[in-house]
C-alpha positions as CSV (number, residue, x, y, z in Angstrom):
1,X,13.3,14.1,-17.4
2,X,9.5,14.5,-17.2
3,X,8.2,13.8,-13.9
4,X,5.4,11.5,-14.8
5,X,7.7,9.4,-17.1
6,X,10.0,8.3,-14.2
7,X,10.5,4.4,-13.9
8,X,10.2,3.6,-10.2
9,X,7.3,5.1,-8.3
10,X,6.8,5.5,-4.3
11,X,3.7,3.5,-3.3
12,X,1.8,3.1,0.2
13,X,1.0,0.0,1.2
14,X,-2.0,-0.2,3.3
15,X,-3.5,-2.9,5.5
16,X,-6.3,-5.0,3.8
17,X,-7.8,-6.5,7.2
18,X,-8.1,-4.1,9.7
19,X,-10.3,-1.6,9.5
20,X,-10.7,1.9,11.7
21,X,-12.7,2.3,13.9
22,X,-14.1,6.0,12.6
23,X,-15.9,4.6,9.8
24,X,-14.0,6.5,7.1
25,X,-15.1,4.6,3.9
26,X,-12.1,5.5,1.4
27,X,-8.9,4.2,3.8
28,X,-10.1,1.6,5.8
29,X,-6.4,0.2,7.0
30,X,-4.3,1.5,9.6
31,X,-1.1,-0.1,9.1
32,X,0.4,1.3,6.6
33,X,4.3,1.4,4.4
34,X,5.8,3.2,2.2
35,X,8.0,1.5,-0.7
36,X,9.0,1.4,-4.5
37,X,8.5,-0.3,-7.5
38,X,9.3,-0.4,-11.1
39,X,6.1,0.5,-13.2
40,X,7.8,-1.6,-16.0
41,X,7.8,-4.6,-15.0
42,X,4.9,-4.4,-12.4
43,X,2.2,-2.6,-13.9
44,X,-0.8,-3.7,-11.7
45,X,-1.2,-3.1,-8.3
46,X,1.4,-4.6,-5.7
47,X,0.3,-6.6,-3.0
48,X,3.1,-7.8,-0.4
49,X,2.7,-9.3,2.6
50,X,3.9,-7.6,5.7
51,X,3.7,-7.2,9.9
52,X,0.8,-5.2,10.8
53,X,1.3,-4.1,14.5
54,X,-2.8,-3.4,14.9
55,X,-3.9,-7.4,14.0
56,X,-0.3,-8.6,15.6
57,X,0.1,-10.6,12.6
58,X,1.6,-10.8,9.4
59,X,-1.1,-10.0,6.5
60,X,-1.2,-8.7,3.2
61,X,-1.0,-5.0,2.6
62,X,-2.0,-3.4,-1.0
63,X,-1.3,-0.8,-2.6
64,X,-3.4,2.5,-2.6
65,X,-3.7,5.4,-4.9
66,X,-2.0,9.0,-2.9
């Protein structure tokens, strides 16, 4: 099997609402997870909500490209 034909994909998820304090433009959260999901039946990006230990709240984390 191809590689880039495979059905379930790791993704990072990274925090929308903190942001670092280096000023690094292009990854701005610091919370971040690591998970899977089907490119078949969710084509766009994901967007979950999770604990982020930096805001001490629960928020939503999206997904970012590697």
């Amino acid at each position: 099997m191809a590689k880039g034909k495979d059905v379930r994909v790791s993704v990072i998820l990274e925090c929308t609402s903190c942001v670092r304090k280096n000023g690094n433009k292009e990854s701005r959260g610091i919370s971040r997870y690591i998970t899977q999901k089907n490119r078949r039946n969710t084509p766009n990006r994901l967007e979950l909500k999770k604990f982020c230990p930096y805001c001490y709240k629960h928020t939503i984390h999206g997904e970012i490209k590697k």
